[in-house]
N, C-alpha and C positions, 0 to 999 in steps of 0.2 A: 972858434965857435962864436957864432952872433950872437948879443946880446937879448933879439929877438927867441933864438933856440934856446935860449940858456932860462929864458924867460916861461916861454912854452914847456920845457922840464918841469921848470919848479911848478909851474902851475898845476901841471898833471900829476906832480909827484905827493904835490899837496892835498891833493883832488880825491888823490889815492887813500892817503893818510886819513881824510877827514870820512871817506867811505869807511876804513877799516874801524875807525871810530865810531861811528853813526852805526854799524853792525854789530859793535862789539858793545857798546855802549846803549845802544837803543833799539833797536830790530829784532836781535838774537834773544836779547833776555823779553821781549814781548812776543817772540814766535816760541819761546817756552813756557813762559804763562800762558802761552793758547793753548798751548801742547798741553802743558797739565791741565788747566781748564778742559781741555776735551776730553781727556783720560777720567778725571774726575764726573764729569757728565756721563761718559762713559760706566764709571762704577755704581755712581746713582743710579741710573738706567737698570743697571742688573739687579742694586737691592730696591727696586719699585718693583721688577718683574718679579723678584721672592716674596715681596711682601705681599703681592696681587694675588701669585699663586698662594701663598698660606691664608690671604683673604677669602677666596674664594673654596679652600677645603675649610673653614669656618661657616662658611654659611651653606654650604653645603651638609656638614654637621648638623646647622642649626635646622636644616630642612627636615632633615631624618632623625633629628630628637627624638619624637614622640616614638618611632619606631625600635630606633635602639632604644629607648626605658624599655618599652614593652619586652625585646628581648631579653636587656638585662635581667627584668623581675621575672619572664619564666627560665633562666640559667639560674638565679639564685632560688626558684622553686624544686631546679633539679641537684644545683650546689649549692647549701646554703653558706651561711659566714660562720656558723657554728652545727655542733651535732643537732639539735632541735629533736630529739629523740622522740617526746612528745607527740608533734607532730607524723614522724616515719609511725609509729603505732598507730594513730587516729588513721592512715593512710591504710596500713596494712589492716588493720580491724573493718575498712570500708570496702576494703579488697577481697575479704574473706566471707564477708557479707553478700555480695554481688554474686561470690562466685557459690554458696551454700556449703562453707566448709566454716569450722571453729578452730580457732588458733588456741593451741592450747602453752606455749610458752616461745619467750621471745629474749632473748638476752643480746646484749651488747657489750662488747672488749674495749679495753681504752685505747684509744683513738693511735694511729700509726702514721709515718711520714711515707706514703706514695714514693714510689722510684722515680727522680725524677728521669734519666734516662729514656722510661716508658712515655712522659708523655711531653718534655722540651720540646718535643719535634711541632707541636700543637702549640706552641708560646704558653704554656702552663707551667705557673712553681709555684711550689710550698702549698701543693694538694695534699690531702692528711683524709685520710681511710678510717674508718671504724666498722671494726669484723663485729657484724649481726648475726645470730644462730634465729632461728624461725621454726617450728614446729607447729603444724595443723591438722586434725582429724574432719574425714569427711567423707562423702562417695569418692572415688577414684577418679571419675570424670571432673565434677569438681576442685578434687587436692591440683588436676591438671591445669584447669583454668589458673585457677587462684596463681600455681606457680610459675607460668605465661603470663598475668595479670604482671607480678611484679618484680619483672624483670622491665615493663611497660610502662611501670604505675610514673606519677608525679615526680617523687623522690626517684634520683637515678639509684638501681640500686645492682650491682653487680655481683650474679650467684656463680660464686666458684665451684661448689659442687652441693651434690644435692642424692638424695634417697628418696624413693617413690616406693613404698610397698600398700599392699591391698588384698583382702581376703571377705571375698563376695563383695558384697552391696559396700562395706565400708574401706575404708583406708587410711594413710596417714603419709604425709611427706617432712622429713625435714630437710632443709636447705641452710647453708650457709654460704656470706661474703659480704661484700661491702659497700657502704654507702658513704660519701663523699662530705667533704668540705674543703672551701677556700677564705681560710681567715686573714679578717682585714690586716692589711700591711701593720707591721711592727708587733704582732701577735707571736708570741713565742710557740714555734712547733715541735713538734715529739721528734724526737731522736731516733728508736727505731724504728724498723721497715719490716712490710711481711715476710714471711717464708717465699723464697723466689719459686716456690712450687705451689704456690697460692695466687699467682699472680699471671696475668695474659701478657705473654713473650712483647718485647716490643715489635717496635716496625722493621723491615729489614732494609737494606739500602734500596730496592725498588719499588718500597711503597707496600710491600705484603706483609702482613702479618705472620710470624711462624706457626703453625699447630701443632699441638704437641697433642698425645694420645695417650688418655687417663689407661 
């Protein structure tokens, strides 16, 4: 072999070497800093677009403040934070009034824990019921109003069962059930729960309600 070919070998073999070097050494660990620089771009990318999209359900929030207070305060006119019993009377006494019947007594039960069951399917916990009895004397067209009024009225107020009687021009209804609350978080709730025969069946798995017949 000529000194020339032997010459030409080593050059290329050298050639070789100093490529594998220069890839191993310089190229490869810089096409992986690109690599993860673009990976990394890449991730920034996606939390810009979360924080864009979480930016933008904020200010979209902030556009509908005034709307949702307004809801919240008539939701807490129909659930308040506490029983506010006060209140459901000054209610009921303006309801009896309207309608031209007198209430002639009104009692209240210490407050119960709501099934949750009945109403999770609605994102509601640690709703808490207070069983009201209601008794009114009046014309019979009116005890009717009146006991249509509040089932309607401000306060949500739910009548599980009820007595209508009448003899002539006058009459008398009593009703009872329940009116609501949602006490603010870390407020300790009552333990028991109504008679499940006091209570409207839950939902069923296609959205119906069951009926049940007194």
């Amino acid at each position: 072999m000529s000194t020339l070919r032997i010459w030409v070998i080593g050059a290329v073999l050298v050639s070789l070497v100093i490529a594998g070097l220069g890839w191993t050494l310089g190229i490869s660990p810089r096409l992986d800093d690109a690599a993860r620089a673009d990976t990394e771009r890449q991730n920034v990318e996606v939390v810009n677009v979360g924080y864009e999209a979480t930016l933008q359900e904020l200010r979209q929030l902030s556009e509908n403040l005034p709307a949702l207070e307004a809801e919240l305060d008539a939701i807490r006119q129909e659930i308040p934070e506490g029983p506010d019993l006060s209140a459901l009377l000054g209610q009921l006494n303006a309801l009896a009034e309207t309608a031209g019947v007198e209430i002639s007594e009104i009692t209240a039960d210490p407050p119960l824990l709501f099934p949750a069951e009945i109403v999770e399917e609605f994102g509601v916990s640690g709703l808490v019921a207070v069983p009201v009895r209601v008794s009114a004397t009046g014309d019979p067209i009116g005890l009717s109003d009146f006991l249509r009024s509040v089932q309607f009225g401000t306060r949500l107020f739910l009548v599980e069962q009820f007595t209508l009687s009448e003899s002539g021009d006058s009459g008398a209804v009593n009703l009872q059930g329940f009116v609501f609350v949602i006490p603010p978080a870390g407020t300790a709730l009552p333990t028991d729960e109504p008679p499940a025969n006091e209570l409207p069946a839950a939902p069923s798995e296609d959205g119906a309600e069951t009926e049940t017949e007194e």
